[in-house]
mmJSON file of the N, C-alpha and C atoms, coordinates in Angstrom:
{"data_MODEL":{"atom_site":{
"group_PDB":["ATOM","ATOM","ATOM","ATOM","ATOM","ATOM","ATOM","ATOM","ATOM","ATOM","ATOM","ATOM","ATOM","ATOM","ATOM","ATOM","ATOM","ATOM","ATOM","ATOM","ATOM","ATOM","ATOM","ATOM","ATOM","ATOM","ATOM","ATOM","ATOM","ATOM","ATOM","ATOM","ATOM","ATOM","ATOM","ATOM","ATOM","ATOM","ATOM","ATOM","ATOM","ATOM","ATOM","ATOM","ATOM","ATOM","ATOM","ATOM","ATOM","ATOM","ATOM","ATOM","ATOM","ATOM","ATOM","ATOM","ATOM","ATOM","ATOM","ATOM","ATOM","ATOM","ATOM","ATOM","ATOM","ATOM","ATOM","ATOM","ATOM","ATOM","ATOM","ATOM","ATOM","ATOM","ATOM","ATOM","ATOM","ATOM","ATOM","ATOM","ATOM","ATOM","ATOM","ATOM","ATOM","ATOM","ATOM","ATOM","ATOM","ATOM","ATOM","ATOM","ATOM","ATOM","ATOM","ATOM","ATOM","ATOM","ATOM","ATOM","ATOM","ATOM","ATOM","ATOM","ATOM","ATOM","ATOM","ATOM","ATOM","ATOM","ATOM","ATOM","ATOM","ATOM","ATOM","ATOM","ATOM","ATOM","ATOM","ATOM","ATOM","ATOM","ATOM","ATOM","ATOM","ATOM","ATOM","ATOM","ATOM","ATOM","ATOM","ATOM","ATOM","ATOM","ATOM","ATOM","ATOM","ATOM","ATOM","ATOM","ATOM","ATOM","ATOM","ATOM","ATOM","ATOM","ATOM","ATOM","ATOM","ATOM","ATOM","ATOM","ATOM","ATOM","ATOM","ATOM","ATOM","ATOM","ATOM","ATOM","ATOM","ATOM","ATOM","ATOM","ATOM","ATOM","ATOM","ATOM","ATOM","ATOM","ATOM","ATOM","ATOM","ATOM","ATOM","ATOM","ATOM","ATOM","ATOM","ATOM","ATOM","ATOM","ATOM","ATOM","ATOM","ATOM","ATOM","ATOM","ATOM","ATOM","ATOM","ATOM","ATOM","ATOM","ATOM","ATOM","ATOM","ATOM","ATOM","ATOM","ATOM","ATOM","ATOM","ATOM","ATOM","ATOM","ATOM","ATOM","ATOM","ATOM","ATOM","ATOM","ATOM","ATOM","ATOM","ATOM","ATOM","ATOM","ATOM"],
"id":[1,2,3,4,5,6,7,8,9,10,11,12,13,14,15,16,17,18,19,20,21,22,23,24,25,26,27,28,29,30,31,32,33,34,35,36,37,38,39,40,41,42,43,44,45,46,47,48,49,50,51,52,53,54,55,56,57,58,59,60,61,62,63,64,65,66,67,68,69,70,71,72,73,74,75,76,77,78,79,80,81,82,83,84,85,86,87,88,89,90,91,92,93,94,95,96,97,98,99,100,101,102,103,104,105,106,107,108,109,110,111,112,113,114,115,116,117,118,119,120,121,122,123,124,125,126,127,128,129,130,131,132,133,134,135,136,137,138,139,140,141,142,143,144,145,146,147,148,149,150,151,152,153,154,155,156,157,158,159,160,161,162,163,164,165,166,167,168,169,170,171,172,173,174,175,176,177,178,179,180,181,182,183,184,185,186,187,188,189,190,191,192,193,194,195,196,197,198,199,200,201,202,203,204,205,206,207,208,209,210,211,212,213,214,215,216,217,218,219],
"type_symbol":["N","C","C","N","C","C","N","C","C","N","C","C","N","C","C","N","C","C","N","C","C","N","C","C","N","C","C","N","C","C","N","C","C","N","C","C","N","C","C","N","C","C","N","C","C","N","C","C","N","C","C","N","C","C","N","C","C","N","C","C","N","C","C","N","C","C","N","C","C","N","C","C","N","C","C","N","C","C","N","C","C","N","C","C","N","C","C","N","C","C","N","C","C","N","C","C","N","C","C","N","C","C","N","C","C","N","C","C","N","C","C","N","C","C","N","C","C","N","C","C","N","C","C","N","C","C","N","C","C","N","C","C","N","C","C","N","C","C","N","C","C","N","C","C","N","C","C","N","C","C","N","C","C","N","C","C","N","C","C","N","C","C","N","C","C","N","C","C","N","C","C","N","C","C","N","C","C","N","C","C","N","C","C","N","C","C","N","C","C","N","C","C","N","C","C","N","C","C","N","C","C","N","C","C","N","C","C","N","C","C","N","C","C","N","C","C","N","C","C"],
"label_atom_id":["N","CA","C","N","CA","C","N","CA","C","N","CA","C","N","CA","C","N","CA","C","N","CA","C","N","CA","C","N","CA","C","N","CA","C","N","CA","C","N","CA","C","N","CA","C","N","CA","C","N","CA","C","N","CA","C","N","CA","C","N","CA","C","N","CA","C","N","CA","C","N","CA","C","N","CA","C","N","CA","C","N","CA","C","N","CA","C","N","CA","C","N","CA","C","N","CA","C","N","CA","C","N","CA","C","N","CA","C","N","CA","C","N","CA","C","N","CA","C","N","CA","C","N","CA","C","N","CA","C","N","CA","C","N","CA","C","N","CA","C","N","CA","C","N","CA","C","N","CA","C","N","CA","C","N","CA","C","N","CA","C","N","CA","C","N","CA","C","N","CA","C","N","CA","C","N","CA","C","N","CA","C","N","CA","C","N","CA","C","N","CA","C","N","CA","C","N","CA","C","N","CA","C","N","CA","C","N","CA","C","N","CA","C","N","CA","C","N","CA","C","N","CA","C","N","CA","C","N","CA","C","N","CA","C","N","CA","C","N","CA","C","N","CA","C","N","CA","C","N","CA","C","N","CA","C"],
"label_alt_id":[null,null,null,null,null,null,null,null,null,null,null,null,null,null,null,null,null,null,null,null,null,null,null,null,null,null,null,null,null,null,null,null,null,null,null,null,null,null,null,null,null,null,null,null,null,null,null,null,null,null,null,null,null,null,null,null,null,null,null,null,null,null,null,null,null,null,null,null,null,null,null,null,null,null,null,null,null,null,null,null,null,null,null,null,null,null,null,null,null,null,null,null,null,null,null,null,null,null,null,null,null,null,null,null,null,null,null,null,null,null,null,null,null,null,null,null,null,null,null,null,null,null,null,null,null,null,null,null,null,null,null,null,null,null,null,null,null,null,null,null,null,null,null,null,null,null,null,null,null,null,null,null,null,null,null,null,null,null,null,null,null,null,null,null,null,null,null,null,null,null,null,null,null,null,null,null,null,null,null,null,null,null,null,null,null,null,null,null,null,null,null,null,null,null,null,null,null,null,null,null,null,null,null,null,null,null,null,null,null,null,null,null,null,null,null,null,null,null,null],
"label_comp_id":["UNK","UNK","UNK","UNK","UNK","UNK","UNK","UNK","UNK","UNK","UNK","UNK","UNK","UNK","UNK","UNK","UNK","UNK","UNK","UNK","UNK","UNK","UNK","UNK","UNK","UNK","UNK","UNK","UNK","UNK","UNK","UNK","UNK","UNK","UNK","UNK","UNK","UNK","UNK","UNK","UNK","UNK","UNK","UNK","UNK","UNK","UNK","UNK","UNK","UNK","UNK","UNK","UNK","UNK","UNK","UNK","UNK","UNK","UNK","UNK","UNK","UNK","UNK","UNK","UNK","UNK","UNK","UNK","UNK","UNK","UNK","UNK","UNK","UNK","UNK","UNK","UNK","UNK","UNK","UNK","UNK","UNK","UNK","UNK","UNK","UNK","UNK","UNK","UNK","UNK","UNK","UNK","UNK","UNK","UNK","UNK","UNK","UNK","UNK","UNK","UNK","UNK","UNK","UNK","UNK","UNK","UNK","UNK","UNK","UNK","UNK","UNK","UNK","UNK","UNK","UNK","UNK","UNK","UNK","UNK","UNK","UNK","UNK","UNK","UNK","UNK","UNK","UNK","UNK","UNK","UNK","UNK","UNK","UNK","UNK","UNK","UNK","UNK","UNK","UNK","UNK","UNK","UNK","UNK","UNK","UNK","UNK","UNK","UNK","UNK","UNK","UNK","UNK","UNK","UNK","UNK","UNK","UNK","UNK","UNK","UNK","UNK","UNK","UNK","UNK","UNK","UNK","UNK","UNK","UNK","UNK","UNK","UNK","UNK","UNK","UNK","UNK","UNK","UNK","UNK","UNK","UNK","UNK","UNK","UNK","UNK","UNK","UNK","UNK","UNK","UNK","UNK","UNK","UNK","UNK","UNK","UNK","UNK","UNK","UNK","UNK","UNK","UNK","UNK","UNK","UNK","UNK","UNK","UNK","UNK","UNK","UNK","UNK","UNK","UNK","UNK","UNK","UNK","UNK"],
"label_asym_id":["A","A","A","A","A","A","A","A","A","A","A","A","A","A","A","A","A","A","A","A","A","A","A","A","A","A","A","A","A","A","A","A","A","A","A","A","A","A","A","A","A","A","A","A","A","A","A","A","A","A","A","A","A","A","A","A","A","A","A","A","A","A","A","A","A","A","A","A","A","A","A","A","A","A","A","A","A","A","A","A","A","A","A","A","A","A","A","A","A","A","A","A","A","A","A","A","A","A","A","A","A","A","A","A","A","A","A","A","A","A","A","A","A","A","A","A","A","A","A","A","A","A","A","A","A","A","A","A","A","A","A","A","A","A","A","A","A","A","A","A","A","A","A","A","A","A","A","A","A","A","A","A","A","A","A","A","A","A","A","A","A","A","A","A","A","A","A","A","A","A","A","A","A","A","A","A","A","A","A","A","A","A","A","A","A","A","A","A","A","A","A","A","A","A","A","A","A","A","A","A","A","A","A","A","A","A","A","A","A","A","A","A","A","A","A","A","A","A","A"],
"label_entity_id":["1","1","1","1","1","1","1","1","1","1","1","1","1","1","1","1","1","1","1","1","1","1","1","1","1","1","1","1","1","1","1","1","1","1","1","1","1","1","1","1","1","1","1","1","1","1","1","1","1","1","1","1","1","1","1","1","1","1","1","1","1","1","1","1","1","1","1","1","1","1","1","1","1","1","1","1","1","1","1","1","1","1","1","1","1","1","1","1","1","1","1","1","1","1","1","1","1","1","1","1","1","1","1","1","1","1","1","1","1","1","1","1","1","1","1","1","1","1","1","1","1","1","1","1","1","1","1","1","1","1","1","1","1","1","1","1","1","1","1","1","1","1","1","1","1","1","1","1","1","1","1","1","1","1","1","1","1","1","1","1","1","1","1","1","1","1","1","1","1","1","1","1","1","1","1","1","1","1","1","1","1","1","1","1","1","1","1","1","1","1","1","1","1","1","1","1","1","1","1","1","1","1","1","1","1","1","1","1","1","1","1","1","1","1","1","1","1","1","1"],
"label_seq_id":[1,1,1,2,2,2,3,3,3,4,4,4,5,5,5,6,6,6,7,7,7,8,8,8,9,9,9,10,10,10,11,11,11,12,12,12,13,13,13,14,14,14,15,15,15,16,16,16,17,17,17,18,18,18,19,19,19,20,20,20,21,21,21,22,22,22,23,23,23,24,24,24,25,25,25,26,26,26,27,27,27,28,28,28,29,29,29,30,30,30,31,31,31,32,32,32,33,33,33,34,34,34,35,35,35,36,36,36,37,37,37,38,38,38,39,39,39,40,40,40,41,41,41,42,42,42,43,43,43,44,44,44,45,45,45,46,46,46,47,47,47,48,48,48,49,49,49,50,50,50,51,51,51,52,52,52,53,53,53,54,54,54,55,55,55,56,56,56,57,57,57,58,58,58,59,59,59,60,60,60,61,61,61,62,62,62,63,63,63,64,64,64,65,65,65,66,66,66,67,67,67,68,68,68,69,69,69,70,70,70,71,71,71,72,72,72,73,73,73],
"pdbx_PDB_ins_code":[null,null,null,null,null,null,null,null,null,null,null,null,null,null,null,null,null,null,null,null,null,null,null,null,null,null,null,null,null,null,null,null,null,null,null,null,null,null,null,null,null,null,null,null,null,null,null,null,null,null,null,null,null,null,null,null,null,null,null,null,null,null,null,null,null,null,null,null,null,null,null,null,null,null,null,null,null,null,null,null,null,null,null,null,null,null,null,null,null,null,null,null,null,null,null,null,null,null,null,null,null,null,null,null,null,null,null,null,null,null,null,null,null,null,null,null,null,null,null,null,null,null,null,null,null,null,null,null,null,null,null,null,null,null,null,null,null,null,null,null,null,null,null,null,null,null,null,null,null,null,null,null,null,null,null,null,null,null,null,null,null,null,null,null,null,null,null,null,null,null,null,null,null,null,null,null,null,null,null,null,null,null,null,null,null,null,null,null,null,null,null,null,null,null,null,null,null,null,null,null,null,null,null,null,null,null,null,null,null,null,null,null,null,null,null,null,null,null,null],
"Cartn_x":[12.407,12.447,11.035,10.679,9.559,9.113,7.795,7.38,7.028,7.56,7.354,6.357,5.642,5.114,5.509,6.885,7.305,7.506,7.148,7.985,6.168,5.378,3.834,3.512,3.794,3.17,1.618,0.537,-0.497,0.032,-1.123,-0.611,0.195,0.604,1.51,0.577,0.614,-0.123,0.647,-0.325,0.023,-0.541,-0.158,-0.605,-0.921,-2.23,-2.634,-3.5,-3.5,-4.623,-5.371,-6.74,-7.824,-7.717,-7.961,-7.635,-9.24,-9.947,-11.762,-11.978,-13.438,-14.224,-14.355,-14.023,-14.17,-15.47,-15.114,-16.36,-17.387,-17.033,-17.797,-17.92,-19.128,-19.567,-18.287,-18.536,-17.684,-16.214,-15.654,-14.322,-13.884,-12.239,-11.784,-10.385,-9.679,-8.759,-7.888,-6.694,-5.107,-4.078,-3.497,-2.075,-1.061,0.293,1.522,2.714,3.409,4.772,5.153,4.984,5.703,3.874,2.874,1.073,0.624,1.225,0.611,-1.119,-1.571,-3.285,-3.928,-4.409,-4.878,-6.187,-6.915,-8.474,-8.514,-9.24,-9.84,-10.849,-11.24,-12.456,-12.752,-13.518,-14.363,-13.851,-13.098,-12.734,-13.999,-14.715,-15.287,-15.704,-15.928,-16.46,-15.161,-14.093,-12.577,-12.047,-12.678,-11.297,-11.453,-9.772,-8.879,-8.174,-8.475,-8.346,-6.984,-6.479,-5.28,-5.687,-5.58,-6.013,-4.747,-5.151,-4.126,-5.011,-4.33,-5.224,-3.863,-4.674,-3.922,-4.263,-2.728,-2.944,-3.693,-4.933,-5.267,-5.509,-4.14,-4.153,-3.478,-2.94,-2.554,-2.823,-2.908,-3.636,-2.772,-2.358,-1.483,-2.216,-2.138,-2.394,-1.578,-1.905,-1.6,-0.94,-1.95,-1.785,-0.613,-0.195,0.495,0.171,0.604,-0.088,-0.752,-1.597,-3.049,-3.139,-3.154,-3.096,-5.244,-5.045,-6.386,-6.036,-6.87,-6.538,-8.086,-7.764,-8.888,-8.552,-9.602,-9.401,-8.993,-7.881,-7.695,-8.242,-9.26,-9.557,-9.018],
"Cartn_y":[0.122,-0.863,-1.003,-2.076,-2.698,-1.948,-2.312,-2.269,-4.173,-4.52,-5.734,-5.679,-6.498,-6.579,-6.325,-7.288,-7.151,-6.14,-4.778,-3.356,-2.745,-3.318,-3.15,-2.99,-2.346,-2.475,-1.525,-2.118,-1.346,-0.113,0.768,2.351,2.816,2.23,2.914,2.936,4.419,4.739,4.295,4.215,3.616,4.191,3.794,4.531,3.138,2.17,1.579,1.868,1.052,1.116,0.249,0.692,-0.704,-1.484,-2.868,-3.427,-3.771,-4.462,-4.619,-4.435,-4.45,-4.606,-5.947,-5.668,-7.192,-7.847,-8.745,-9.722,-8.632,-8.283,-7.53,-6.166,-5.86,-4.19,-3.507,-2.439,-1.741,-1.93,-2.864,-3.215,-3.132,-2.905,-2.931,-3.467,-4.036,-5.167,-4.427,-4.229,-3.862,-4.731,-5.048,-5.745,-4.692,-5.041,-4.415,-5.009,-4.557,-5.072,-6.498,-7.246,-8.428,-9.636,-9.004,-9.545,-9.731,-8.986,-9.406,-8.593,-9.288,-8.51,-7.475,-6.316,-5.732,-4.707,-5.047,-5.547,-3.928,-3.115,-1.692,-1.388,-0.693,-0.646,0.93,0.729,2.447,2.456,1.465,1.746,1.135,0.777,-0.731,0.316,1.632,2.203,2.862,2.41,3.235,2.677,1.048,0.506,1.401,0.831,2.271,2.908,3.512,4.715,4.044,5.345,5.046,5.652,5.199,5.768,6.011,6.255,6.614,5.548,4.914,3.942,3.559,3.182,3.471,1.269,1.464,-0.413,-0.796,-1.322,-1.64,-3.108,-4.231,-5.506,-6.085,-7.476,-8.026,-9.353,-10.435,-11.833,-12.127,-14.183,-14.84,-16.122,-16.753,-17.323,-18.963,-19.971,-20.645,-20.409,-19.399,-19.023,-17.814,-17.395,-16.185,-15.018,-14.481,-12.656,-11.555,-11.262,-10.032,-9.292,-8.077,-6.24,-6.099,-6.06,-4.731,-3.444,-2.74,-1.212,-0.647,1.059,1.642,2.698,3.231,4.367,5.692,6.507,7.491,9.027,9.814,10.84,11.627],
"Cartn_z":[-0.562,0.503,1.066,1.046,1.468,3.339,3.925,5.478,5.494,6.437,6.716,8.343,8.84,9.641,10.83,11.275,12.336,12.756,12.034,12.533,13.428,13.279,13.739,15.258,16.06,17.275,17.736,18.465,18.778,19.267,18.207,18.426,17.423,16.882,15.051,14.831,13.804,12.449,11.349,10.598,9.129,7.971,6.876,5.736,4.932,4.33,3.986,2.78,1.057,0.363,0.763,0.901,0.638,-0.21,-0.372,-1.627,-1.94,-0.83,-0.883,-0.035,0.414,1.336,2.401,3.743,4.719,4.9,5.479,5.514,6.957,8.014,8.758,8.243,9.301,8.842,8.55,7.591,7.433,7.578,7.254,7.279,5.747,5.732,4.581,4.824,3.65,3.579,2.943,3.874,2.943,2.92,2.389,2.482,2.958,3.307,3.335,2.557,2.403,1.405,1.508,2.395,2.759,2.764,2.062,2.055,3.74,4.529,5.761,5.364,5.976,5.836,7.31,7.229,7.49,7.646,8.516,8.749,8.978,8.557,8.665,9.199,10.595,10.535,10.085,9.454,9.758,7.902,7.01,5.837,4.74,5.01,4.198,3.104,2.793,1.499,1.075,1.107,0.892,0.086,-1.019,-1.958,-3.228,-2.871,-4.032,-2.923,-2.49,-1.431,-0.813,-0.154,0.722,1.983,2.886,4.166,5.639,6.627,7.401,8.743,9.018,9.862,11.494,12.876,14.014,14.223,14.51,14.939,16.51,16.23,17.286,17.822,16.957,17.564,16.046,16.694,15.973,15.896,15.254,15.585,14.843,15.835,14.911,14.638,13.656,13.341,12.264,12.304,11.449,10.241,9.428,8.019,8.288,9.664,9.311,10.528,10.381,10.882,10.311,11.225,10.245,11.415,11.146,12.145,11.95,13.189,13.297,13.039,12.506,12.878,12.682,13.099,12.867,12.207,11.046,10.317,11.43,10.662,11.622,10.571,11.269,10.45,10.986],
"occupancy":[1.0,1.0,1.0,1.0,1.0,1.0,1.0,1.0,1.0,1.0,1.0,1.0,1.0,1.0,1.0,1.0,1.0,1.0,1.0,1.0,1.0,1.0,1.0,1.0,1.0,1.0,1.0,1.0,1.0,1.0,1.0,1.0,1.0,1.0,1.0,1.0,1.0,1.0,1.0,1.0,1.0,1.0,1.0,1.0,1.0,1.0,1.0,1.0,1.0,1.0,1.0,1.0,1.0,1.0,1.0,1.0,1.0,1.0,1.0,1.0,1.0,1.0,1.0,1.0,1.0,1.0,1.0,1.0,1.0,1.0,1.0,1.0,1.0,1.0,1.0,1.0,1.0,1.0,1.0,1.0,1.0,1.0,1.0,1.0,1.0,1.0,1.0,1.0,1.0,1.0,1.0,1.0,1.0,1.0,1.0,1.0,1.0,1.0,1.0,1.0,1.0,1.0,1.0,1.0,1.0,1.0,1.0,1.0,1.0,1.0,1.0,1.0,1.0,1.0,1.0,1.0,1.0,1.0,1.0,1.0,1.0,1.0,1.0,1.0,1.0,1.0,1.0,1.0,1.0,1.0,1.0,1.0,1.0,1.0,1.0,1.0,1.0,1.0,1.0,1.0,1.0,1.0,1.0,1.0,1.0,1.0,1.0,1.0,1.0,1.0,1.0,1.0,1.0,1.0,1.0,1.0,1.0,1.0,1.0,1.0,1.0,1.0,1.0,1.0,1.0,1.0,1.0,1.0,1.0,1.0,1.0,1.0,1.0,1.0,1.0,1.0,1.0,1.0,1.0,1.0,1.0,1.0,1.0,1.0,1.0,1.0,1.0,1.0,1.0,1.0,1.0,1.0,1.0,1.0,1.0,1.0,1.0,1.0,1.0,1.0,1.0,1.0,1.0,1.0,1.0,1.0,1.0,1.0,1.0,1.0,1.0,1.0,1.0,1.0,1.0,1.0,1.0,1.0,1.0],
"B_iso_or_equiv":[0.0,0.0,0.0,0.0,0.0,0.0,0.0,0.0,0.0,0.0,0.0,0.0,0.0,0.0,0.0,0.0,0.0,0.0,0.0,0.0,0.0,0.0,0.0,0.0,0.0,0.0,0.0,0.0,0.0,0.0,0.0,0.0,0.0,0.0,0.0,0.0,0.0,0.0,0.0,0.0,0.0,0.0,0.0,0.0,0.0,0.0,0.0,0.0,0.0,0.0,0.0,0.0,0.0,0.0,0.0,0.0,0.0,0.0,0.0,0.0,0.0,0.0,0.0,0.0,0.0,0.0,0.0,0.0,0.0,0.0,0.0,0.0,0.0,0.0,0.0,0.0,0.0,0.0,0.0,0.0,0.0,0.0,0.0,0.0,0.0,0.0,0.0,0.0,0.0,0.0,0.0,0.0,0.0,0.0,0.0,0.0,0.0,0.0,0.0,0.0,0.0,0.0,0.0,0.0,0.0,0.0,0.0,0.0,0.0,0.0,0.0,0.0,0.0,0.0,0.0,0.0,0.0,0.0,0.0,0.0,0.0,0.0,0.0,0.0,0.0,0.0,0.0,0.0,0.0,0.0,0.0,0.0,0.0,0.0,0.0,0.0,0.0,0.0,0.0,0.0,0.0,0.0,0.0,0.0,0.0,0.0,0.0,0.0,0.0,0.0,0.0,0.0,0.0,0.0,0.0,0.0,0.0,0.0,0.0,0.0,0.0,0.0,0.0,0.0,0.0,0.0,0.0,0.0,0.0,0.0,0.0,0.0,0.0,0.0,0.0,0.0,0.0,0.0,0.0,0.0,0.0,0.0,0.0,0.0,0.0,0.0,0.0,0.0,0.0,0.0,0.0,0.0,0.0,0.0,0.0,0.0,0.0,0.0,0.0,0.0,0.0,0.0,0.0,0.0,0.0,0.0,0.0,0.0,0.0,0.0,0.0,0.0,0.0,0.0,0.0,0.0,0.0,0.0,0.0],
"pdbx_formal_charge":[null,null,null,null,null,null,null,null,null,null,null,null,null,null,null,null,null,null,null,null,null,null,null,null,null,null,null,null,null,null,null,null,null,null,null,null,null,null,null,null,null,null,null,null,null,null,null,null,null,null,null,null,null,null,null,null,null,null,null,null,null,null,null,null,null,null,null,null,null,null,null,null,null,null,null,null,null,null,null,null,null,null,null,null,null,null,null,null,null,null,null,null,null,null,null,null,null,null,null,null,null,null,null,null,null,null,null,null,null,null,null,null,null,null,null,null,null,null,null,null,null,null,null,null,null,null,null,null,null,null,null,null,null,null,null,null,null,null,null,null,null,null,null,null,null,null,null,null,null,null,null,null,null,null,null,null,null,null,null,null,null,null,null,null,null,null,null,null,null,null,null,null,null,null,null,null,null,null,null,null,null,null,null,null,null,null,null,null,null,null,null,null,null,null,null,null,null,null,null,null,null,null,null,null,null,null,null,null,null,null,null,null,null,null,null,null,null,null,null],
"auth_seq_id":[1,1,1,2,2,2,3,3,3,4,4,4,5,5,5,6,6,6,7,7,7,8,8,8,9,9,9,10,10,10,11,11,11,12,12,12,13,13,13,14,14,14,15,15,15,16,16,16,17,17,17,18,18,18,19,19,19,20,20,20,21,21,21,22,22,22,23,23,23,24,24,24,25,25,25,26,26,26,27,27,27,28,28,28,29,29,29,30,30,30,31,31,31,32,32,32,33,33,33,34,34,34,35,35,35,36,36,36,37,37,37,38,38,38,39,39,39,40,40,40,41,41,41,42,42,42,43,43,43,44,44,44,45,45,45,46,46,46,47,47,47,48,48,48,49,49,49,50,50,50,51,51,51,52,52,52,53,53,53,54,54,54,55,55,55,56,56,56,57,57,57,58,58,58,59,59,59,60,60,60,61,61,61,62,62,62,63,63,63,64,64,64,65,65,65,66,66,66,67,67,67,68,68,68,69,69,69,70,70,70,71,71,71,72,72,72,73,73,73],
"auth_comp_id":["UNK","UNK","UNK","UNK","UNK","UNK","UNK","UNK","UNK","UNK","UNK","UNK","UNK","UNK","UNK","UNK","UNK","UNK","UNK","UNK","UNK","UNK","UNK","UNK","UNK","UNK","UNK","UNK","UNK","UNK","UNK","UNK","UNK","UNK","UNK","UNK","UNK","UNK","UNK","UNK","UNK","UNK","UNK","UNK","UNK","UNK","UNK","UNK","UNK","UNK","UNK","UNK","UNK","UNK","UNK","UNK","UNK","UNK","UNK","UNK","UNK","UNK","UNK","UNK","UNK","UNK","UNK","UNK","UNK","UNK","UNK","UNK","UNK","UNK","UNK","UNK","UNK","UNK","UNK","UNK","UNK","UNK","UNK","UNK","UNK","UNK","UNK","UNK","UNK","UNK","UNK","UNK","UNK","UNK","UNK","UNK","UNK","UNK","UNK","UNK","UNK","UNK","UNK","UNK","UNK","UNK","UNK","UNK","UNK","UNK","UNK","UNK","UNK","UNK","UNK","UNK","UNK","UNK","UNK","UNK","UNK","UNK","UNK","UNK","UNK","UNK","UNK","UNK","UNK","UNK","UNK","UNK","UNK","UNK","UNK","UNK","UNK","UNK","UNK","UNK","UNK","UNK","UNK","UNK","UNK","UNK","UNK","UNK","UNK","UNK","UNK","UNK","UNK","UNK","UNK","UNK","UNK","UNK","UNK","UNK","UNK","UNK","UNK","UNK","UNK","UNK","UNK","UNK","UNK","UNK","UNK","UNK","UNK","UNK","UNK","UNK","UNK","UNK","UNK","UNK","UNK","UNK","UNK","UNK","UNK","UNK","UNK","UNK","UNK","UNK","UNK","UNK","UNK","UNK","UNK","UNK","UNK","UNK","UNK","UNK","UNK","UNK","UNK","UNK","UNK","UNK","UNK","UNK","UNK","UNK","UNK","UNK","UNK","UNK","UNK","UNK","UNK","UNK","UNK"],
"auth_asym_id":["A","A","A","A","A","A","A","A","A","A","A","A","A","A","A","A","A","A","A","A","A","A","A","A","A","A","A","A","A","A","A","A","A","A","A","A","A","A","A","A","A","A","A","A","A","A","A","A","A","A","A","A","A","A","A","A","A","A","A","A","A","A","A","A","A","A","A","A","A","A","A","A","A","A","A","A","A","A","A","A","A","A","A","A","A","A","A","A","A","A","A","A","A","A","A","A","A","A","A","A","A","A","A","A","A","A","A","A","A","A","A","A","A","A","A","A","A","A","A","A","A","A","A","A","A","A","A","A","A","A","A","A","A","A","A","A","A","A","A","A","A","A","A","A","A","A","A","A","A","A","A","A","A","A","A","A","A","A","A","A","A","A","A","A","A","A","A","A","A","A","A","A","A","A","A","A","A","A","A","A","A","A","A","A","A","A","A","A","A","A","A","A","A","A","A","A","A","A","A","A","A","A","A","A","A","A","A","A","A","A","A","A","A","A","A","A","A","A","A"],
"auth_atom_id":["N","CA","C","N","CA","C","N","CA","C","N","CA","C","N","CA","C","N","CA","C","N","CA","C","N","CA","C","N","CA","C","N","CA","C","N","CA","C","N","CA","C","N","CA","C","N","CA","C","N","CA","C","N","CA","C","N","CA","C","N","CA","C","N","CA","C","N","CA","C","N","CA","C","N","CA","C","N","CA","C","N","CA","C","N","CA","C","N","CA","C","N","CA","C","N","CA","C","N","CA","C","N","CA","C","N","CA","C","N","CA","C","N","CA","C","N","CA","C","N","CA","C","N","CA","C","N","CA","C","N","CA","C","N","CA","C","N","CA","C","N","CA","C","N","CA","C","N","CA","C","N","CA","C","N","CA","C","N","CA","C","N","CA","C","N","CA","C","N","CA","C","N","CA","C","N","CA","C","N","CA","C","N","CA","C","N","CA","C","N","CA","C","N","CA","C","N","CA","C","N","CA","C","N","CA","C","N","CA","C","N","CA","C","N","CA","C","N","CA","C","N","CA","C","N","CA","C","N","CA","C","N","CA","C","N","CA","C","N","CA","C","N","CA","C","N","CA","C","N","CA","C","N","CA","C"],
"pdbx_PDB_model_num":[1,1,1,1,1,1,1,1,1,1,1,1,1,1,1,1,1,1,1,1,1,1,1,1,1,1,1,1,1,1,1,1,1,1,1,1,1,1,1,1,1,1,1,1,1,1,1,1,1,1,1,1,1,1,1,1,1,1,1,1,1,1,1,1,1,1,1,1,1,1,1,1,1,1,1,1,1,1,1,1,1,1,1,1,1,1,1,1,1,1,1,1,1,1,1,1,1,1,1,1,1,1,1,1,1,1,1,1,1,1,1,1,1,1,1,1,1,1,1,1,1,1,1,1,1,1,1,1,1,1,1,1,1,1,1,1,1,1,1,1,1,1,1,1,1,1,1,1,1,1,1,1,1,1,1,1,1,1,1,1,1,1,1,1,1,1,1,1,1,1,1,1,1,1,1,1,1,1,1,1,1,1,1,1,1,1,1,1,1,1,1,1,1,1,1,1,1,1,1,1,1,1,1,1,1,1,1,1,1,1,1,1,1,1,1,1,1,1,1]
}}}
């Protein structure tokens, strides 16, 4: 069974792969089960990698919904 977005509130941890590198410093790009996108900071040298990352926002948009988060070490 899939994680779909709606289950996302600031302050869940998560368990995310990088898929690439974001357009800002050090950011890195994961999807979740349902392609919502998820902006990494502190990941941008992590694709491949699976990381453990804390939600710190969510933005809606036109195209959809995309999570901030930040790497959690």
């Amino acid at each position: 069974m899939g994680t779909t977005a709606l289950n996302y509130s600031k302050g869940d941890e998560i368990d995310v792969t990088i898929d690439r590198p974001g357009l800002g410093m050090d950011e890195g790009i994961a999807h979740l089960d349902d392609n919502t996108m998820v902006v990494v900071v502190g990941a941008g040298d992590r694709v491949g990698e699976t990381v453990h990352a804390v939600i710190t926002g969510r933005l809606q948009t036109s195209l959809g919904n995309s999570f901030m988060a930040s790497l959690k070490l």
